[in-house]
N, CA, C and O atoms as a DFTB+ gen file, in Angstrom:
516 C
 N C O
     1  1     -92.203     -41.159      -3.142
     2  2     -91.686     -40.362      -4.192
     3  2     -90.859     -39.217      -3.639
     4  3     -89.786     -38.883      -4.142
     5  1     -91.534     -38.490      -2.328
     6  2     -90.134     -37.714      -1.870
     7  2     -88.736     -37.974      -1.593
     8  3     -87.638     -37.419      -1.640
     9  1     -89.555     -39.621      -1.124
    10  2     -87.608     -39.903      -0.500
    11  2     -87.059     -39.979      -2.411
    12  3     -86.006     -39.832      -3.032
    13  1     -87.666     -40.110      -2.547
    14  2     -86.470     -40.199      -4.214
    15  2     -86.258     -39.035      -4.430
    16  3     -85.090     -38.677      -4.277
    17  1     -86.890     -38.389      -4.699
    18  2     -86.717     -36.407      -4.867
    19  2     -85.756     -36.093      -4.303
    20  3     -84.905     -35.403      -4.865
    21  1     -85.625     -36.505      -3.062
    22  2     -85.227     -35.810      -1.813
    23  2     -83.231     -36.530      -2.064
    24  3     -82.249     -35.789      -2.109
    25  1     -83.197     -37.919      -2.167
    26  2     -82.488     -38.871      -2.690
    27  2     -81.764     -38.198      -3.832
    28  3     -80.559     -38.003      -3.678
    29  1     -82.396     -37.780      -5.068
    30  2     -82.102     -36.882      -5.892
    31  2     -81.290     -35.983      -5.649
    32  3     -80.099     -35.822      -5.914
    33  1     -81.969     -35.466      -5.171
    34  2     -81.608     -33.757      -5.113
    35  2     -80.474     -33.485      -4.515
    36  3     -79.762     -32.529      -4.823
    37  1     -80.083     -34.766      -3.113
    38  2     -79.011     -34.513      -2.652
    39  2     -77.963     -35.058      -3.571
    40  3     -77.043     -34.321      -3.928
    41  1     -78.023     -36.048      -3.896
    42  2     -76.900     -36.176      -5.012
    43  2     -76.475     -35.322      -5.753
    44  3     -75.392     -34.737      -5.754
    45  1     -77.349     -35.242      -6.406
    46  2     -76.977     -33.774      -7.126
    47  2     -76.160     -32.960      -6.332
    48  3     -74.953     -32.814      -6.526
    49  1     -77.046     -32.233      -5.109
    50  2     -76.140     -31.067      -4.627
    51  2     -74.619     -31.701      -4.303
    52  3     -73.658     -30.964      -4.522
    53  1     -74.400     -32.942      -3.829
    54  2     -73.043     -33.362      -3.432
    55  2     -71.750     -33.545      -4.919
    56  3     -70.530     -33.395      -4.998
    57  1     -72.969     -33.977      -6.011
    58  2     -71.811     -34.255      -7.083
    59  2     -71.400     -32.893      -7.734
    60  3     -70.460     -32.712      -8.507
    61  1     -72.622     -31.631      -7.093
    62  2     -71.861     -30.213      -7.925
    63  2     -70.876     -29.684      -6.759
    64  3     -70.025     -28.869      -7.115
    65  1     -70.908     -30.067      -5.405
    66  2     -69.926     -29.590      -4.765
    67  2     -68.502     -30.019      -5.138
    68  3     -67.494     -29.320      -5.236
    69  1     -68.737     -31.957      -5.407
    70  2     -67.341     -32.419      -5.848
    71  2     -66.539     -32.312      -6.706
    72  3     -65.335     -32.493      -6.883
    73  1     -67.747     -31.850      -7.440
    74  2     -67.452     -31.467      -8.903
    75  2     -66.567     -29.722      -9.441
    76  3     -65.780     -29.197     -10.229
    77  1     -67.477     -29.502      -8.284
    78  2     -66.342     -27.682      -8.236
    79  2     -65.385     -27.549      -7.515
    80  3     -64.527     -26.765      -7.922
    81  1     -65.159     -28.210      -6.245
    82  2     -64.067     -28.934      -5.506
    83  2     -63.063     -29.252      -6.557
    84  3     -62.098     -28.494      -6.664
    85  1     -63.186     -30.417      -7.451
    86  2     -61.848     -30.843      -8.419
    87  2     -61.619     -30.043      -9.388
    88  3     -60.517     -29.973      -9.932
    89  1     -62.606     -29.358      -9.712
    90  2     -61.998     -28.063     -10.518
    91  2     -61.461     -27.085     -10.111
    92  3     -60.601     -26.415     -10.683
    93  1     -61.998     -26.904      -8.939
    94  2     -61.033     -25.790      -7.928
    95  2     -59.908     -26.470      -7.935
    96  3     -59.034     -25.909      -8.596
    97  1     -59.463     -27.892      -7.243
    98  2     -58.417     -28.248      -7.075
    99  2     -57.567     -28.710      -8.128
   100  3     -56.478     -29.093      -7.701
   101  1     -57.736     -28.813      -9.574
   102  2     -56.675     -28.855     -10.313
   103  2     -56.435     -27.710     -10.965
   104  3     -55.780     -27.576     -11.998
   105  1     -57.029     -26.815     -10.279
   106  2     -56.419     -25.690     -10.689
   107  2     -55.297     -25.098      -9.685
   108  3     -54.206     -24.549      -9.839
   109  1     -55.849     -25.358      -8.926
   110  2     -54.527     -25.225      -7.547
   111  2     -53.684     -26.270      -7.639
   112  3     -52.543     -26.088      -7.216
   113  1     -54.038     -27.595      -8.207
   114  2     -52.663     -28.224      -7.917
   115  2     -51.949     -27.653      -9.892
   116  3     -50.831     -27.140      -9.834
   117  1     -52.290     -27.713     -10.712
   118  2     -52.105     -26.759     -11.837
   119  2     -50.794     -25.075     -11.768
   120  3     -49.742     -24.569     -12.158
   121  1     -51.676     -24.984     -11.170
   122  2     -50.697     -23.291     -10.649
   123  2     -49.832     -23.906      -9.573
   124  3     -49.107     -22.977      -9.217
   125  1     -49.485     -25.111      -8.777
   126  2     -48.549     -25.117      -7.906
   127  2     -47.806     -26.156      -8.422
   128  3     -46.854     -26.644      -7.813
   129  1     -48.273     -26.619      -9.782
   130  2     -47.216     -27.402      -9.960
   131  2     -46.131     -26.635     -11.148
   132  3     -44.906     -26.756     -11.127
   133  1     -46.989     -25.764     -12.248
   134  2     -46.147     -24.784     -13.506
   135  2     -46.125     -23.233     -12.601
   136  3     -45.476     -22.240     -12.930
   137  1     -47.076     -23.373     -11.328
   138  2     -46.873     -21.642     -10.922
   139  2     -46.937     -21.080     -11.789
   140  3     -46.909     -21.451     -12.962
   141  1     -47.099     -19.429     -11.071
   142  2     -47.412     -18.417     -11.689
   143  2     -46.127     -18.313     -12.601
   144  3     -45.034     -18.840     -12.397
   145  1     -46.413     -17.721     -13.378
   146  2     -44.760     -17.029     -14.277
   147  2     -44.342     -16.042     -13.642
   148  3     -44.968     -15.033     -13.318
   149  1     -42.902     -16.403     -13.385
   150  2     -42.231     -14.638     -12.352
   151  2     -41.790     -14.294     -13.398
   152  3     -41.530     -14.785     -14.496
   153  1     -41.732     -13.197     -12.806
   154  2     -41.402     -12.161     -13.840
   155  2     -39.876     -12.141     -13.873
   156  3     -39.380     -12.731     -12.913
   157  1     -38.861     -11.523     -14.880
   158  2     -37.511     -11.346     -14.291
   159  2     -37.732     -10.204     -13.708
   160  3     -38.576      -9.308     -13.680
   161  1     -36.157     -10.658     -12.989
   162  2     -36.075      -9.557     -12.185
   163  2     -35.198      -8.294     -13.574
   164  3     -34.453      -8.535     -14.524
   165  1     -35.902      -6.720     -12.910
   166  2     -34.917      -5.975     -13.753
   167  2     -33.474      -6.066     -13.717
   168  3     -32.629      -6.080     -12.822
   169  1     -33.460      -6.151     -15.545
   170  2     -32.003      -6.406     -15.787
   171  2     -30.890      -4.534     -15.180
   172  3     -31.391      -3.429     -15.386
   173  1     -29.851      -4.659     -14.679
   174  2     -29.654      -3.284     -14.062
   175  2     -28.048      -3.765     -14.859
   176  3     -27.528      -4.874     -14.984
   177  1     -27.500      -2.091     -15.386
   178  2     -26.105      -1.885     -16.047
   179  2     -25.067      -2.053     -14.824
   180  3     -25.309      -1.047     -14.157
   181  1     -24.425      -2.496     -14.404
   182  2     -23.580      -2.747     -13.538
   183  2     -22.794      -1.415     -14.505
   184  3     -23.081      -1.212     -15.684
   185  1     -21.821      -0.641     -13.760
   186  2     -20.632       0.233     -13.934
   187  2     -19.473      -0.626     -14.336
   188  3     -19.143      -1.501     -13.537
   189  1     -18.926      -0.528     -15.254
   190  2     -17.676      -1.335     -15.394
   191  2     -16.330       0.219     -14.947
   192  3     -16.115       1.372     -15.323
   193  1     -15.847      -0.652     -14.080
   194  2     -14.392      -0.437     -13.624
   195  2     -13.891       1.049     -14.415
   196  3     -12.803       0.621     -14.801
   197  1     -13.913       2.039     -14.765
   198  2     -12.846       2.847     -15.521
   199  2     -11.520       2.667     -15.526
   200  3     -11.346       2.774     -14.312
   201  1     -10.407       2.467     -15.981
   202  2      -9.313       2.693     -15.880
   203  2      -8.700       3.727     -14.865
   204  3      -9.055       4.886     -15.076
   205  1      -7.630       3.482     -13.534
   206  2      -7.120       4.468     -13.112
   207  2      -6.726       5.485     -14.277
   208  3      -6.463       5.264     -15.459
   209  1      -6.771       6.615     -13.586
   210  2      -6.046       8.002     -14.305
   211  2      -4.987       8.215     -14.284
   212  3      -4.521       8.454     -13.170
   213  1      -4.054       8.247     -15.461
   214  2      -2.771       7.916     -15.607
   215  2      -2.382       9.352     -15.024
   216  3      -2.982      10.356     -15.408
   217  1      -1.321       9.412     -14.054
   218  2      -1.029      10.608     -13.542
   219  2       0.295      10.812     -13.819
   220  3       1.048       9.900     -13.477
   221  1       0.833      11.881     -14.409
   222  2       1.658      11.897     -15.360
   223  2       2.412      13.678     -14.675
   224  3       2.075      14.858     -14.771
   225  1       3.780      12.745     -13.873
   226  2       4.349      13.659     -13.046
   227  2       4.658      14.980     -13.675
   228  3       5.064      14.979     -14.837
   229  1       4.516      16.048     -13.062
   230  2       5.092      17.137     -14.071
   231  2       6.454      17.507     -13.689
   232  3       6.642      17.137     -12.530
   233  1       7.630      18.169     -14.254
   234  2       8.951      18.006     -14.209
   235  2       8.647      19.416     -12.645
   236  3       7.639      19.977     -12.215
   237  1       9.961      19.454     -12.313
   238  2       9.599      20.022     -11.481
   239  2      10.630      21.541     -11.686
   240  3      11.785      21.308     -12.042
   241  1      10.337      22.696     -11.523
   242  2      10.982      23.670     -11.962
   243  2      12.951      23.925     -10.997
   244  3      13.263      23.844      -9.809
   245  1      13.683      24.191     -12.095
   246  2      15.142      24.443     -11.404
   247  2      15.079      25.480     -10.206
   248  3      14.335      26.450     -10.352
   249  1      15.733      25.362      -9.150
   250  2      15.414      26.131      -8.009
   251  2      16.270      27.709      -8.651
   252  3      16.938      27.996      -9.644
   253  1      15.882      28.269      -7.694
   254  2      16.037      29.626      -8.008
   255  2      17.162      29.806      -7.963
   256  3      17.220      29.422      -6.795
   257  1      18.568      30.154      -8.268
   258  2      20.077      30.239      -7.618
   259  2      20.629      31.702      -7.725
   260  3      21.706      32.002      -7.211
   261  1      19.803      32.665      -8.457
   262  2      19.570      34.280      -8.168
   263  2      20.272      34.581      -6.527
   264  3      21.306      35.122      -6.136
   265  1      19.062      33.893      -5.831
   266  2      19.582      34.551      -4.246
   267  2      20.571      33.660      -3.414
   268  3      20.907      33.984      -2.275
   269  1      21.119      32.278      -4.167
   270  2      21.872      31.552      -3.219
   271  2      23.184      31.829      -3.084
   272  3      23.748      31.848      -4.178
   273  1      24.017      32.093      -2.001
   274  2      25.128      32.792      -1.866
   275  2      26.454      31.471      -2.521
   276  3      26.525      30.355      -2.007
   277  1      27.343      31.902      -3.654
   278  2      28.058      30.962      -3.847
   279  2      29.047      30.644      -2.900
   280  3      29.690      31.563      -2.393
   281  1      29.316      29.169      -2.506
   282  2      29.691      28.882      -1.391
   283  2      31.402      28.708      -1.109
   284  3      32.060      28.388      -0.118
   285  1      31.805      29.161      -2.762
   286  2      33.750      29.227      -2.890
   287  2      33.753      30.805      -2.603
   288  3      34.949      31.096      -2.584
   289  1      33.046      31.901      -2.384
   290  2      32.785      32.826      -2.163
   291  2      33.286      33.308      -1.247
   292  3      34.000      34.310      -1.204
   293  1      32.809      32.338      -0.083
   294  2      32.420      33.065       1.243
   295  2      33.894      32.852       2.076
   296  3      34.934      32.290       1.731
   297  1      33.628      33.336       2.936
   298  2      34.924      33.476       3.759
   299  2      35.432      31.893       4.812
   300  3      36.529      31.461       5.167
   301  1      33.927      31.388       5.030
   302  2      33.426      30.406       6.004
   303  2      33.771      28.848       4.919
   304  3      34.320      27.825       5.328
   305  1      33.489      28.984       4.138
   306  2      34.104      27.978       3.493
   307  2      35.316      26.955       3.315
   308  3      35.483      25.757       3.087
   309  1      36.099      28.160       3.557
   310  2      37.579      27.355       3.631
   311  2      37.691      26.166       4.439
   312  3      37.000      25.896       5.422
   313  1      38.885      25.286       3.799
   314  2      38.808      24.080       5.061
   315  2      39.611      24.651       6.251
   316  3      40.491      25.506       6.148
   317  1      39.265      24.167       7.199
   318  2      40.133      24.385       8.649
   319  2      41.126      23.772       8.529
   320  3      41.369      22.947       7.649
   321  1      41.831      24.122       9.431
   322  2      43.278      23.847       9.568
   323  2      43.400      23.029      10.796
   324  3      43.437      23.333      11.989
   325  1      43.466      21.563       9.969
   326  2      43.774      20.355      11.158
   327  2      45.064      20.034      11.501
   328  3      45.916      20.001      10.613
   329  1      45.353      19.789      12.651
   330  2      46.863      19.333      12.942
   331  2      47.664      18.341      11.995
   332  3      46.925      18.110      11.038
   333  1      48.605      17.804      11.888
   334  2      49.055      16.556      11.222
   335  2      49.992      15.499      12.214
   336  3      50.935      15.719      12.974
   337  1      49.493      14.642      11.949
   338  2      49.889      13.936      12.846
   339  2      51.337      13.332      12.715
   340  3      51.993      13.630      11.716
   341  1      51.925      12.413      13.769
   342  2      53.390      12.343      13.390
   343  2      53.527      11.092      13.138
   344  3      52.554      10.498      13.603
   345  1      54.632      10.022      12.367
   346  2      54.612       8.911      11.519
   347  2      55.523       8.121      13.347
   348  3      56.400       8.670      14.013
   349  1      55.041       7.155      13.534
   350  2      55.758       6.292      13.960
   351  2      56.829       5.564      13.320
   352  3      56.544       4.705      12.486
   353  1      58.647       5.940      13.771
   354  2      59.402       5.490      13.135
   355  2      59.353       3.434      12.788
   356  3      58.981       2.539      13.547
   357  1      59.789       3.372      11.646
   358  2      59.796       1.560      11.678
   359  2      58.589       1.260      11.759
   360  3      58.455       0.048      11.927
   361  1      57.382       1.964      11.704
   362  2      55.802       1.403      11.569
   363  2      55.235       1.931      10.166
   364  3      54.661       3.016      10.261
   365  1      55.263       1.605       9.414
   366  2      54.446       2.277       8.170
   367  2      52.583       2.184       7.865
   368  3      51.861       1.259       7.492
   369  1      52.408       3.113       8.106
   370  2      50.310       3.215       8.422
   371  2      50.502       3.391       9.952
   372  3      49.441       3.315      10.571
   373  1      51.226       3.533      10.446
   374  2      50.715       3.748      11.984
   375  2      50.902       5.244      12.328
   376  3      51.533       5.762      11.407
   377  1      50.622       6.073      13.219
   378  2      50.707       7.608      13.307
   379  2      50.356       7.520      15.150
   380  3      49.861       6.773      15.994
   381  1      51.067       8.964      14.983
   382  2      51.054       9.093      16.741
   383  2      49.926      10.328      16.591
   384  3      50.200      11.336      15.940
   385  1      48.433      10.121      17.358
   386  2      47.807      11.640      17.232
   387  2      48.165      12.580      17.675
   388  3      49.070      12.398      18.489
   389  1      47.750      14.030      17.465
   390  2      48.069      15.446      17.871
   391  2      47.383      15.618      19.153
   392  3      47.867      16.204      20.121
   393  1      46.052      14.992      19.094
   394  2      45.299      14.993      20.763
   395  2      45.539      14.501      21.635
   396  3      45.389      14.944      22.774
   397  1      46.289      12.707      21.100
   398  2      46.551      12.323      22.278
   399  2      47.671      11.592      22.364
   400  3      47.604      10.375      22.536
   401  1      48.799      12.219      22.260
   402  2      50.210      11.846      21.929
   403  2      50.270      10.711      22.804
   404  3      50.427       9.649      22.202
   405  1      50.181      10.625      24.173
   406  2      50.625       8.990      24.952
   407  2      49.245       7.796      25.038
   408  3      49.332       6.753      25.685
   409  1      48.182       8.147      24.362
   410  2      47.082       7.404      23.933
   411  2      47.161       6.198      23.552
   412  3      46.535       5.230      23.983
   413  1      48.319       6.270      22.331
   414  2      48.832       4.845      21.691
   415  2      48.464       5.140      20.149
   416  3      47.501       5.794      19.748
   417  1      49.326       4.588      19.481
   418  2      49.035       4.575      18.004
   419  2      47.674       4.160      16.845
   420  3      46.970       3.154      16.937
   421  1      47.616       4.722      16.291
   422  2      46.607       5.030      14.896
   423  2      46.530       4.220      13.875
   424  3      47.581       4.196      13.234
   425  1      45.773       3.604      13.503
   426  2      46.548       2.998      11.984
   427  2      45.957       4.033      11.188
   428  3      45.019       4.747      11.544
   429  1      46.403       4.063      10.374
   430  2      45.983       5.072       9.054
   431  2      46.881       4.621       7.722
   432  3      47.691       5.245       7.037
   433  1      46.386       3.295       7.667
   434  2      46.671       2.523       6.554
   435  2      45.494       2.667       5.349
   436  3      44.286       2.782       5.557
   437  1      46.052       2.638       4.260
   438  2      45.386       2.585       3.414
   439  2      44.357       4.451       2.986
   440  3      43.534       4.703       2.106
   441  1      44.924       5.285       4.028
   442  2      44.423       6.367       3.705
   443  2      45.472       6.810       3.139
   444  3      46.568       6.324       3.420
   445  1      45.305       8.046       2.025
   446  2      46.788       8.712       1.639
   447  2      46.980       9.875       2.343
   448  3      46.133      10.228       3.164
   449  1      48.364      10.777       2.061
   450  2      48.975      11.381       3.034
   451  2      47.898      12.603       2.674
   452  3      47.346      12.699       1.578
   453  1      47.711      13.455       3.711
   454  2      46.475      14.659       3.510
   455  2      45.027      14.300       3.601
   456  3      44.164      15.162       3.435
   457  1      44.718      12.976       3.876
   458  2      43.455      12.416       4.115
   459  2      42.616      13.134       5.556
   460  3      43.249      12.416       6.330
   461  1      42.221      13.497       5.973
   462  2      41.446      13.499       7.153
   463  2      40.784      12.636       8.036
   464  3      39.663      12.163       7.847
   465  1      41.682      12.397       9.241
   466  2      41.086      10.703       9.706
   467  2      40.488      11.194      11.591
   468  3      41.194      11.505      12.550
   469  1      39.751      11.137      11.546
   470  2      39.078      11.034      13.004
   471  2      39.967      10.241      13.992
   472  3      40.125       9.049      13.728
   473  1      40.499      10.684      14.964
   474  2      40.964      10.612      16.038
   475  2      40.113       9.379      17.018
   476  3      39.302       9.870      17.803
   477  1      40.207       8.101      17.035
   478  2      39.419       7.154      17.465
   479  2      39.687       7.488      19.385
   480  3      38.820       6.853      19.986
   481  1      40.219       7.940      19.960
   482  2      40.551       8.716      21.107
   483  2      39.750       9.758      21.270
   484  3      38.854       9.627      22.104
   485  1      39.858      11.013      20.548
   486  2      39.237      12.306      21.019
   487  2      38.286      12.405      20.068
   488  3      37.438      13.249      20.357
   489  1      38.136      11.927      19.175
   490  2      36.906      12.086      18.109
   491  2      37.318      13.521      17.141
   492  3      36.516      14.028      16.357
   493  1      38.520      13.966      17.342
   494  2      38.458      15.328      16.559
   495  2      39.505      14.581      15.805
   496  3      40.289      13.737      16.238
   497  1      39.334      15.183      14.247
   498  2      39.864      15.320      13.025
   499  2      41.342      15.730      13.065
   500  3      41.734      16.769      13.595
   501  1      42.293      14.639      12.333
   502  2      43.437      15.176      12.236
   503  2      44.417      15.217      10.800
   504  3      43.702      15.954      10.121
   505  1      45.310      14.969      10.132
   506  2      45.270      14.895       8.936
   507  2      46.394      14.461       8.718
   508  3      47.286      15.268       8.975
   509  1      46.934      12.810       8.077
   510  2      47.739      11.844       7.742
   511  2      48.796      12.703       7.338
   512  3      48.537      13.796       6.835
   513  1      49.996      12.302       7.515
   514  2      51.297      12.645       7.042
   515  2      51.691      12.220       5.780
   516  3      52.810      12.505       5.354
């Protein structure tokens, strides 16, 4: 009669271990198969963009002309007094310069007479016939 008791009893103890075993375990396979519920994550306001700031030039004030010396005024103003150069006979637009008379001829075509034409020789200013 013990071995039956004994026979008993262990059954028992083995079918409440297996027995809390599969309840343990469908609860773990349960939660790993629907898991826990996450939570969301906090929703956060993102900044939207403002519009640049329209920058809106301001005019700018007329300069002062109180202290500026008028410049038909002055003594320094005047034009200088450039040589004139001389016309090569039978050449029309061509000119002999004042700087460099045996240099060789000028064209000064297409300028009119009183023009001011740079001396391609001496670089100084002379003034068409």
């Amino acid at each position: 009669m013990s071995r039956h008791y004994l026979f008993a009893s262990l059954a028992a103890t083995i079918l409440a271990l297996v027995s809390c075993d599969s309840n343990s375990g469908s609860q773990n396979k349960r939660s790993s198969v629907r898991g826990p519920v996450p939570t969301p994550p906090p929703v956060t306001v993102m900044p939207t963009a403002s519009p640049a700031p329209v920058v809106v030039p301001t005019p700018t004030p007329p300069p002062d002309v109180s202290n500026v010396p008028n410049p038909a005024a002055s003594p320094s103003a005047q034009p200088e007094n450039y040589p004139t150069a001389t016309r090569v006979p039978g050449k029309p637009g061509r000119v002999i310069s004042p700087y460099a008379p045996n240099a060789g001829e000028v064209d000064v075509s297409g300028y009119p007479p009183g023009a001011e034409v740079r001396d391609p020789y001496t670089n100084k200013i002379f003034l068409v016939p």
